[in-house]
TITIMI-948941 format. One record per residue (C-alpha): x, y, z. Coordinates in pm, 1 decimal. Example, Ala and Ser with C-alpha at 12.3 -4.5 7.8 and 13.67 -1.06 7.14 Angstrom:
<sites>
         xx         yy         zz
     1230.0     -450.0      780.0
     1367.0     -106.0      714.0
</sites>
This chain:
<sites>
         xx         yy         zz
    11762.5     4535.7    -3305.2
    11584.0     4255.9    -3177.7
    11562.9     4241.2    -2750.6
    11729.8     3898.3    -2722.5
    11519.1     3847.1    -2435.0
    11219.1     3785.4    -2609.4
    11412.9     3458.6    -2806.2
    11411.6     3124.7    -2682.4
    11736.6     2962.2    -2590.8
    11805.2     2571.1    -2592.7
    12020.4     2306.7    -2744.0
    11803.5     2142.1    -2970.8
    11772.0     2209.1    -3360.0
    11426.5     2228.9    -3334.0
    11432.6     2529.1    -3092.7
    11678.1     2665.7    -3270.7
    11470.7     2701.7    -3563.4
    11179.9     2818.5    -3319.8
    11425.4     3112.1    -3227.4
    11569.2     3209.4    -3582.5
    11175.5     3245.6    -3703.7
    11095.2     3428.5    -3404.7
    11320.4     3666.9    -3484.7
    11269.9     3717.7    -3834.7
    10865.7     3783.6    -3751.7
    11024.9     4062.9    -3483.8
    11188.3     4192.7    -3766.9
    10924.3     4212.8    -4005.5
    10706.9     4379.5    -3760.5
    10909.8     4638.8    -3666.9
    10962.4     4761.7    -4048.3
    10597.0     4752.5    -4057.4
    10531.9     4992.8    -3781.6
    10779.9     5211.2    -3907.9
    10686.6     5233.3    -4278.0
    10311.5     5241.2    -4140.2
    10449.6     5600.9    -3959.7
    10613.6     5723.0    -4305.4
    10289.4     5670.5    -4474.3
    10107.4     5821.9    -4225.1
    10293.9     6151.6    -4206.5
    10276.2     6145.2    -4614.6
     9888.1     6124.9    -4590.1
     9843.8     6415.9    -4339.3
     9706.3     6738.5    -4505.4
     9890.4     7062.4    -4485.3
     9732.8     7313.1    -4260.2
     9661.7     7582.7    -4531.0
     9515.2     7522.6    -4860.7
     9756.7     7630.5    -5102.3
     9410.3     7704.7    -5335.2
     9353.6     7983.0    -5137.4
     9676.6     8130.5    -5228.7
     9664.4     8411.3    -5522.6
    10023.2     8400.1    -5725.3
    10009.9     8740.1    -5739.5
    10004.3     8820.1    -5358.6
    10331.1     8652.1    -5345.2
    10631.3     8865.8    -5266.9
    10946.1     8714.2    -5367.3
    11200.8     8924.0    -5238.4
    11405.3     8838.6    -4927.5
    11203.3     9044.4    -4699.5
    10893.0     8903.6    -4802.3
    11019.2     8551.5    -4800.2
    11126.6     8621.4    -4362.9
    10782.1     8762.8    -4303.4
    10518.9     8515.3    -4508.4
    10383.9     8226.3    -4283.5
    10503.2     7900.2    -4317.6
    10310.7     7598.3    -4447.2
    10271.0     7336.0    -4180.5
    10244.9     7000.2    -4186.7
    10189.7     6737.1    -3907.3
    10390.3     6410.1    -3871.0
    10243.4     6060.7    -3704.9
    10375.0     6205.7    -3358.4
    10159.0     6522.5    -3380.5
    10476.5     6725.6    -3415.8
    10481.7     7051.4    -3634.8
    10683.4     7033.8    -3918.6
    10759.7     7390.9    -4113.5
    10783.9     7361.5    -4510.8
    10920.6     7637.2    -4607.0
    10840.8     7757.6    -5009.9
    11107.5     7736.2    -5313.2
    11166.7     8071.0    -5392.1
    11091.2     8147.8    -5775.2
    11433.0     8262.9    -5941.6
    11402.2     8661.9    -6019.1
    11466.6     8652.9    -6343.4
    11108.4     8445.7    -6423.9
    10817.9     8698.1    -6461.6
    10532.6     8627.6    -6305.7
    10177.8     8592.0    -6461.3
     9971.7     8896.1    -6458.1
     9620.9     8702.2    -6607.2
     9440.3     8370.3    -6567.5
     9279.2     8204.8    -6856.1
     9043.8     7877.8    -6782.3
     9112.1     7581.1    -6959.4
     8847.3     7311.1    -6885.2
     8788.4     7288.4    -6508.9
     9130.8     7376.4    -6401.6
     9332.4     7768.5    -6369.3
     9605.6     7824.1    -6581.8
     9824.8     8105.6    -6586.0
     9815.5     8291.3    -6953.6
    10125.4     8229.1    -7102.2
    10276.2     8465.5    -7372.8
    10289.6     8470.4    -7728.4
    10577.5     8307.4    -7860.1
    10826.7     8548.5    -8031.3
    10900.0     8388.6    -8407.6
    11296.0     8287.7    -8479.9
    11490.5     8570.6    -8619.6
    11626.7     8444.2    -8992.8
    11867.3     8540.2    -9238.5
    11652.1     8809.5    -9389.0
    11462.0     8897.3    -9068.5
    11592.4     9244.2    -9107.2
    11488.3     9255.0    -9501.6
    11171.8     9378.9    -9629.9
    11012.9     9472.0    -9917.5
    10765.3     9768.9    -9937.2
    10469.4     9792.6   -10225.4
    10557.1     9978.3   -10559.9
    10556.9    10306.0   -10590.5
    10373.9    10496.0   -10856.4
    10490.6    10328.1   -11190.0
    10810.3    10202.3   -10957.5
    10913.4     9903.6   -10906.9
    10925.9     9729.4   -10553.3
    11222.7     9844.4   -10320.9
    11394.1     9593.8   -10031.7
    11468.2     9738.5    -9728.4
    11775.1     9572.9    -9518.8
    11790.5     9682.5    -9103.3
    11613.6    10052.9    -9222.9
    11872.0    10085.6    -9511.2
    11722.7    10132.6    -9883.0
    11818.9     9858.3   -10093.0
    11649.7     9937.8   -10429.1
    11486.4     9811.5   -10613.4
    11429.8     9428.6   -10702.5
    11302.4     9207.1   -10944.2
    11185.9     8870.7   -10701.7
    11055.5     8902.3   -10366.6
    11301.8     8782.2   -10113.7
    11171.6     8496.8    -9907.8
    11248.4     8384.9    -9554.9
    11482.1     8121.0    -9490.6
    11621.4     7962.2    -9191.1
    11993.6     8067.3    -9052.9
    12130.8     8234.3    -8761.4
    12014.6     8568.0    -8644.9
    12410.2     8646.7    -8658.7
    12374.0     8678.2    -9056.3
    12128.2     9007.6    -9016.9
    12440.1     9188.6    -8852.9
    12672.0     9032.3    -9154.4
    12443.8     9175.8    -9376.8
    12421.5     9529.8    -9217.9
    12825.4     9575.3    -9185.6
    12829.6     9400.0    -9539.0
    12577.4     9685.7    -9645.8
    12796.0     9949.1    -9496.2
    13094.7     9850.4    -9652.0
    13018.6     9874.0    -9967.2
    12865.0    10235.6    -9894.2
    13199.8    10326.3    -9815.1
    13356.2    10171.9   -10074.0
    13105.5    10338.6   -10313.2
    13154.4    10686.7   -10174.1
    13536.9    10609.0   -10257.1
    13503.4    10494.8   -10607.1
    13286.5    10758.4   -10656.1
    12963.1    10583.7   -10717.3
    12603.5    10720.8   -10624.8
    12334.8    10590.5   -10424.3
    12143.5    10392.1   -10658.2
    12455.9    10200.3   -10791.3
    12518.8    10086.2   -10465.3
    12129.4    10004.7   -10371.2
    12092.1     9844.5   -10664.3
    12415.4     9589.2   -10640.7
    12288.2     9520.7   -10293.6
    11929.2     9396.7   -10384.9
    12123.6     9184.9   -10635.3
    12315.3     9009.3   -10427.8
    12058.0     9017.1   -10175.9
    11813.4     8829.2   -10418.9
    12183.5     8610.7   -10559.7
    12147.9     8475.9   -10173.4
    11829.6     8403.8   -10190.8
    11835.4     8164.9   -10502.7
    12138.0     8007.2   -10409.1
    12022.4     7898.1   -10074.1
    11622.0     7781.3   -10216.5
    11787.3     7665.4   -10517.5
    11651.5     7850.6   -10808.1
    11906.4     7836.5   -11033.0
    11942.2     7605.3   -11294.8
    12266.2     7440.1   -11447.8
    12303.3     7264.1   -11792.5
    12376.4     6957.3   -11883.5
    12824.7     7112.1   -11928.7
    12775.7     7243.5   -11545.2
    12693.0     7625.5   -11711.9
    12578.7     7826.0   -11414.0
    12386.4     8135.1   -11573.0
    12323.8     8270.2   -11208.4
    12661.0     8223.2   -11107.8
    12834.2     8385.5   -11400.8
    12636.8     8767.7   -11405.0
    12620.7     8756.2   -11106.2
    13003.1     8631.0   -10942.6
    13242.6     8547.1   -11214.2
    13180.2     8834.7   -11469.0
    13139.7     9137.7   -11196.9
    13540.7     9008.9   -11069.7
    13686.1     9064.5   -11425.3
    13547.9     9376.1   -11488.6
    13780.7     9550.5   -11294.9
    14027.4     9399.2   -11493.8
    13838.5     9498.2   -11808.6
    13769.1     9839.7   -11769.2
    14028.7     9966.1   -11540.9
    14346.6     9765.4   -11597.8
    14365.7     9689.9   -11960.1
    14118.0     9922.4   -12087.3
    13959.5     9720.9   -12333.4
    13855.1     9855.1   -12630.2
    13603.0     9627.8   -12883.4
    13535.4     9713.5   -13234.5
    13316.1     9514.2   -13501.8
    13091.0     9372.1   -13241.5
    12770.6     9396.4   -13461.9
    12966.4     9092.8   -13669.7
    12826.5     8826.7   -13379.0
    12518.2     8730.7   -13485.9
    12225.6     8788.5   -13188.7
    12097.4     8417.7   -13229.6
    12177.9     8112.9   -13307.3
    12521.3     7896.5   -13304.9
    12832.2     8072.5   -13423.5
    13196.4     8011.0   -13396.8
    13469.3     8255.3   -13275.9
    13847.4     8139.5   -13350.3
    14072.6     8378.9   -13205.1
    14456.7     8440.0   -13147.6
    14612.5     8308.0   -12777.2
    14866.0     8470.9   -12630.3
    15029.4     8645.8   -12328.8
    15149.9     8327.9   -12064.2
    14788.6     8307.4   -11882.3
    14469.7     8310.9   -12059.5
    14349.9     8665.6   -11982.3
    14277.0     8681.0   -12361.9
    14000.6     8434.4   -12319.9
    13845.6     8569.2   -12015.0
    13841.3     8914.0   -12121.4
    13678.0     8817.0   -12488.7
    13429.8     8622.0   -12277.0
    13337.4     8947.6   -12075.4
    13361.7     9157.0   -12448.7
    13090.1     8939.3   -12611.2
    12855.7     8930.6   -12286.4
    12904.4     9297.6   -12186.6
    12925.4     9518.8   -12531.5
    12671.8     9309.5   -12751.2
    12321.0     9427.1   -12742.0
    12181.4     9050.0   -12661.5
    12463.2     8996.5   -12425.9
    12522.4     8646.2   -12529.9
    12732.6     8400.9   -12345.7
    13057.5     8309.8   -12503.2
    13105.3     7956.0   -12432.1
    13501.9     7876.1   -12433.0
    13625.3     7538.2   -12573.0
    13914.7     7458.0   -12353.2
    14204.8     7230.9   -12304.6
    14179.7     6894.0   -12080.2
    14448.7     7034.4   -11843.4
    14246.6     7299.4   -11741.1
    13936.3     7106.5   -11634.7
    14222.0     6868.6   -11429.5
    14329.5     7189.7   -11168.4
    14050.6     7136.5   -10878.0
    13972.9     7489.9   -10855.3
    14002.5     7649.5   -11165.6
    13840.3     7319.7   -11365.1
    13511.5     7397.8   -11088.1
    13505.4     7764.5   -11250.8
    13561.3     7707.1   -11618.6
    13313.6     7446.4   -11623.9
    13076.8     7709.9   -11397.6
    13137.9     7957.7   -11615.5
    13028.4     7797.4   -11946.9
    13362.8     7627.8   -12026.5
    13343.9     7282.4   -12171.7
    13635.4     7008.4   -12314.8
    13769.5     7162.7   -12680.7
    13629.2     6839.9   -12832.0
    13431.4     6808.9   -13180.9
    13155.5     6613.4   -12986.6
    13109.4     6919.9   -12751.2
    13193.7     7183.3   -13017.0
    12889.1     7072.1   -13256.1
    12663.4     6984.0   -12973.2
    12712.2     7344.5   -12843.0
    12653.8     7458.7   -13227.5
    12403.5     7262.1   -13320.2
    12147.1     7371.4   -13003.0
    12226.3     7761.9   -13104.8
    12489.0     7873.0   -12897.9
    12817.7     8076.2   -12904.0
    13106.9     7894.2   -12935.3
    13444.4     8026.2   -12849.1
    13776.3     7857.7   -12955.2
    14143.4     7962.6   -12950.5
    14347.2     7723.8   -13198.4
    14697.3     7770.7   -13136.9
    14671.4     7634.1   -12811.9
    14993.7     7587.6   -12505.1
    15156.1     7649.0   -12864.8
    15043.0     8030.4   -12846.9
    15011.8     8094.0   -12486.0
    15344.5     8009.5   -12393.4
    15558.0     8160.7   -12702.7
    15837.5     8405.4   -12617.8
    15794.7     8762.5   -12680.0
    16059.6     8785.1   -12940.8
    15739.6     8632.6   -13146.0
    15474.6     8815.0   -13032.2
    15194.4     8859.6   -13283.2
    15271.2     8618.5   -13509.1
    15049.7     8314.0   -13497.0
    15120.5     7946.3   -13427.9
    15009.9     7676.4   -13648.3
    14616.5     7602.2   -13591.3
    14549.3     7270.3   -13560.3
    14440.1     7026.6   -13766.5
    14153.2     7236.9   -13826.2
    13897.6     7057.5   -13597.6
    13695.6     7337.0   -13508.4
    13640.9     7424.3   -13898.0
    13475.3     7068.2   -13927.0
    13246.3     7156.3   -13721.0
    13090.3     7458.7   -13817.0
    13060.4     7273.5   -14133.7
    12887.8     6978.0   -13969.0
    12640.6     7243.8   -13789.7
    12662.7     7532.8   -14063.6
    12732.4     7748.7   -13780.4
    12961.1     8070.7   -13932.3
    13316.3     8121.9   -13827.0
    13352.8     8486.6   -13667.7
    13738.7     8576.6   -13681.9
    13908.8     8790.4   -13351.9
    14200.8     8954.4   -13359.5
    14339.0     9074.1   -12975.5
    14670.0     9286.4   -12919.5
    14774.8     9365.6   -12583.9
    14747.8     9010.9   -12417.7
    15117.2     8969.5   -12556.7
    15282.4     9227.3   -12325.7
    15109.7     9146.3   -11996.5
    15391.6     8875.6   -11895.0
    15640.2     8878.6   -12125.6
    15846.6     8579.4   -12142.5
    16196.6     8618.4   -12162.1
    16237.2     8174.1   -12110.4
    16090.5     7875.5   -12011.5
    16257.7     7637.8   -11723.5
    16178.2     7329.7   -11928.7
    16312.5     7085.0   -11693.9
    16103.3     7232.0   -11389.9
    15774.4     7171.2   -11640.8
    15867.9     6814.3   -11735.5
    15885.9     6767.1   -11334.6
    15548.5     6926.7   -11285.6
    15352.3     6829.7   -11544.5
    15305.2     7202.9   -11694.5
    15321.7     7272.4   -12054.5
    15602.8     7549.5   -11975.8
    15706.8     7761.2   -11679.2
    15782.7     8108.9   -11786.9
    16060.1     8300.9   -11712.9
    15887.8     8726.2   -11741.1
    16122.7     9050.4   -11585.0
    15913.7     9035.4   -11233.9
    15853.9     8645.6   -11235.8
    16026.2     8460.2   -11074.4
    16235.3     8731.9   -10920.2
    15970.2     8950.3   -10743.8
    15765.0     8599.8   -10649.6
    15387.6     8653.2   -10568.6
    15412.8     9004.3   -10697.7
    15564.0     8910.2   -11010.8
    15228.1     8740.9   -11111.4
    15058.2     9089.4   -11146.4
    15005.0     9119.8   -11531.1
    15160.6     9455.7   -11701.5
    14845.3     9723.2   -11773.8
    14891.8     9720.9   -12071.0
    14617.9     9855.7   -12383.9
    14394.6     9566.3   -12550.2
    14207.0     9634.2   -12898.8
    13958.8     9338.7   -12934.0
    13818.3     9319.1   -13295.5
    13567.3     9062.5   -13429.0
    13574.8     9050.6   -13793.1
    13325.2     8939.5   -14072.6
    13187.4     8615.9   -14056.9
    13258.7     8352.1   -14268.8
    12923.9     8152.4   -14377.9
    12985.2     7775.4   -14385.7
    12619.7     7691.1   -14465.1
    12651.8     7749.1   -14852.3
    12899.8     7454.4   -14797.7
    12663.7     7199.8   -14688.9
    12731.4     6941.2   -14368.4
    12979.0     6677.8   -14624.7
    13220.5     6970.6   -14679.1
    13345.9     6868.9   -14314.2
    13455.3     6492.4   -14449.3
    13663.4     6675.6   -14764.5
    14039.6     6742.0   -14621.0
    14175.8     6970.7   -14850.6
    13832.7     7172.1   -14814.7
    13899.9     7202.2   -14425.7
    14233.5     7299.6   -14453.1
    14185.9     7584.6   -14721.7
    13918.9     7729.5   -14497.4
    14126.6     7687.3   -14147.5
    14434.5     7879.6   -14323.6
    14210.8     8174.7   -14473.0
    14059.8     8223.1   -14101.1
    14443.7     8195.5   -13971.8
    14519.2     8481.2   -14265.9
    14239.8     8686.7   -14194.6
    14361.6     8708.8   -13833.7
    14731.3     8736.5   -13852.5
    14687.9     9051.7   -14149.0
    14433.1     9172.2   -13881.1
    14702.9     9195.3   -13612.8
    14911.3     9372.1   -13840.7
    14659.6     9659.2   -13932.2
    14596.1     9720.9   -13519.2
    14962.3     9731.1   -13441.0
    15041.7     9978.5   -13677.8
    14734.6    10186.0   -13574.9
    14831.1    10151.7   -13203.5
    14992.4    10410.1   -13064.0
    15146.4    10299.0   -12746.3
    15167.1     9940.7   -12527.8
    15036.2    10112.3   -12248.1
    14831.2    10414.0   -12380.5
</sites>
C-alpha cells in the first residue's frame, strides 16, 4: 500500500490528477523492487556444484536421505535457504556405466527387450538327418512342418492360449488313444493354419471356395461323424476319374443333408487324388447367414446350369443331388425309392461340357431322422420347405436333433460318357430325358442290390 502521506491533497482537478499519477509511479516502483529481489534470488548459484556429484555415491534409502548434506542456496537477503533432493522412486534402477555422447555424460541406458508376439514361444529348429524341420511351442515338440512360421504381432496372452491349447489336446489324445506324433503333427498344422490366416496366404476362388479352410476346419469336424457315427463304408471309388470335370448325381434323403456332406468327405478322403467334390445346392441354403457363409466356404455354389458348366468346363468335380426338398423331406414309409429328377438340367450340362455322369447310390441317410409327418402349416409360416415330425423331434427338443447311428454304404457306379454325344445333344429334349431316367434307373436298382446285401440298419 501506498503511505498516503507522500500524496498531495487539494481541491483542484489538476492536483488531483497530480496525486492519482503519483500514486500509480509509487506503485510501479514498488513491484519493481520486488520482482528485482525474485530475480535476484533466481540468479544466485547453489553452494555445491551438483557436477561434482557421482550418481552412484547416492544412497537413496531413508537413512541416507537424513544424513546427506543439503544443497544451499542464498536469497537477495543473504538468508540460507535448504533444497532438499527428490528422492528417486525405488523401484527405478540406477545406472551402473557412463557412455559419452558428444561433450556431455550420459548414463548407458539398456537394451530394449523386443515385444513378445503370438508365436514368441514357437520355434523352429534345422532338419534333422533326411528329416524334415520340427516347431517347437513353449519347449513342447510340435512336429514337424511344411512352412516356416513367421512372427506376427498380438498379445503376449496368446503364447499361454497356445500352451493350455497344446495341453489339451495331449490329453485328449492320450484319451482317444492316439500317439505322440498324431498329436504333434495336428498341432504344427494348425499352428501353420494360424499363421496363413492371419498374413493372408490363402487364396479363394472366384464361388468363395476356401481350399485352406476346408482340410483344414470343415472336413476334420465331419470326420467324426464319418468314421465313428455312421461308419461309412465306400465302394467303386476308382469310377471318379483323377482329373478333369465330372458329374456325380446322387440320391437325397434322410431330413438334413448329411448325405451330401458325408459324400463330400468320401470323394476327398478315400480317392487317391483327393479331389474336391463341389456340391450344387439349392438357393435356400445360400439365404441362412451362417450355413450359406460355409457352403459357399466349403466349395458349394447355386445348383444353376451357368455354374454347373462353368465348374465342368474348367475341370472340376461336380456334385448334384436331383430330387431335391422333394427327397430330403419324404416320409419314411418311402424310403429308398426315388423322387422324380428334375427336368434333367444337370444332364444338359455334362453334354454342353462332355463332362461324364458318375452315378451314387447311399443307404443309411434314410434312417437317421425318420419322419413320421410334416407340420405343414408351421412351414408355410416359416418359410421352410417342411418341418419334420421324427420319434425324438420335437418331443425330446435339442436332443431330438441328434441323428440315429445308423450304417451308410456309399457306392459310385460306372460312368456314363457324354462326350461320344457331342455339345448339341444338350438342345435335343427327348435325348436329355432318356439319359436323366437311365441315371435315375441305374441308381434306384442300385439301392435295391445294397439293401438286400445289408445286414442290419445299425450294424
Amino acid at each position: 500500500m501506498v503511505d498516503p502521506k507522500i500524496l498531495p491533497t487539494g481541491g483542484s482537478a489538476a492536483k488531483k490528477r497530480s496525486s492519482r499519477r503519483s500514486g500509480v509511479d509509487a506503485l510501479a516502483a514498488g513491484a519493481a523492487r520486488a520482482s528485482g529481489e525474485r530475480a535476484k534470488r533466481r540468479r544466485t548459484p547453489m553452494l555445491v556444484d551438483p557436477s561434482d556429484v557421482d550418481p552412484t555415491d547416492l544412497d537413496h534409502s531413508d537413512e541416507g536421505m537424513r544424513s546427506r548434506p543439503a544443497l544451499s542456496s542464498v536469497d537477495g537477503s543473504g538468508a540460507v535457504r535448504a533444497h532438499r533432493p527428490r528422492p528417486v522412486p525405488r523401484s527405478r534402477p540406477l545406472p551402473t556405466a557412463k557412455a559419452t555422447r558428444g561433450s556431455g555424460t550420459y548414463p548407458q541406458q539398456e537394451p530394449r527387450r523386443p515385444k513378445r508376439s503370438a508365436f514368441a514361444a514357437v520355434a523352429v529348429t534345422p532338419p534333422s538327418a533326411g528329416g524334415s524341420p520340427t516347431a517347437r511351442v513353449a519347449g513342447v515338440s510340435a512336429g514337424p512342418v511344411t512352412a516356416p512360421l513367421s512372427h506376427t504381432t498380438a498379445g503376449s496372452g496368446l503364447d499361454e492360449l497356445l500352451r493350455m491349447a497344446i495341453a489339451t489336446m495331449r490329453s485328449a489324445a492320450e484319451i482317444a488313444g492316439l500317439s505322440g506324433d498324431d498329436v504333434e503333427r495336428r498341432v504344427a498344422a494348425t499352428l501353420a493354419f494360424v499363421r496363413r490366416r492371419l498374413t493372408g496366404d490363402f487364396t479363394v476362388d472366384e464361388y468363395g471356395f476356401d481350399e485352406d479352410f476346408t482340410e483344414h476346419i470343415y472336413l476334420p469336424l465331419l470326420r467324426p461323424l464319418y468314421k465313428s457315427w455312421f461308419r461309412v463304408e465306400v465302394r467303386g471309388i476308382e469310377n471318379i476319374p483323377s482329373t478333369g470335370g465330372a458329374l456325380v448325381v446322387a440320391n437325397h434323403s434322410g431330413t438334413v443333408a448329411f448325405d451330401a456332406l458325408m459324400t463330400q468327405l468320401a470323394v476327398h478322403d478315400e480317392h487317391p487324388a483327393r479331389r474336391h467334390l463341389r456340391m450344387l445346392a439349392a438357393d435356400l441354403v445360400f439365404q441362412a447367414p451362417f450355413i450359406g457363409e460355409i457352403g459357399r466356404k466349403s466349395g458349394s455354389t447355386l445348383a444353376a446350369n451357368p455354374d454347373a458348366e462353368r465348374l465342368l468346363a474348367s475341370g472340376e468335380l461336380a456334385g448334384v443331388w436331383p430330387e431335391g426338398f422333394k427327397g430330403v423331406g419324404k416320409p419314411f414309409s418311402e424310403r429308398y425309392k426315388l423322387q422324380r429328377f428334375g427336368r434333367g438340367g444337370f444332364v444338359s450340362a455334362a453334354l454342353r461340357t462332355g463332362a461324364p455322369i458318375v452315378p451314387c447310390s447311399i443307404i443309411g441317410a434314410e434312417e437317421i431322422y425318420p419322419i413320421l409327418g410334416n407340420l405343414k402349416t408351421l412351414a408355410r409360416l416359416t418359410g421352410a420347405p417342411y418341418i419334420p415330425v421324427t420319434p425324438t423331434f420335437p418331443l425330446l427338443g435339442p436332443l431330438g436333433l441328434i441323428p440315429l447311428p445308423s450304417k451308410w454304404i456309399i457306392e459310385f457306379g460306372a460312368p456314363v460318357d457324354t462326350a461320344v454325344l457331342g455339345p448339341q445333344a444338350a438342345d435335343d429334349p427327348m435325348l436329355v430325358f432318356d439319359l436323366t431316367d437311365q441315371v435315375r434307373e441305374t441308381i434306384q436298382q442300385t439301392l435295391y442290390a445294397l439293401l438286400m446285401q445289408r445286414r442290419s440298419v445299425f450294424f
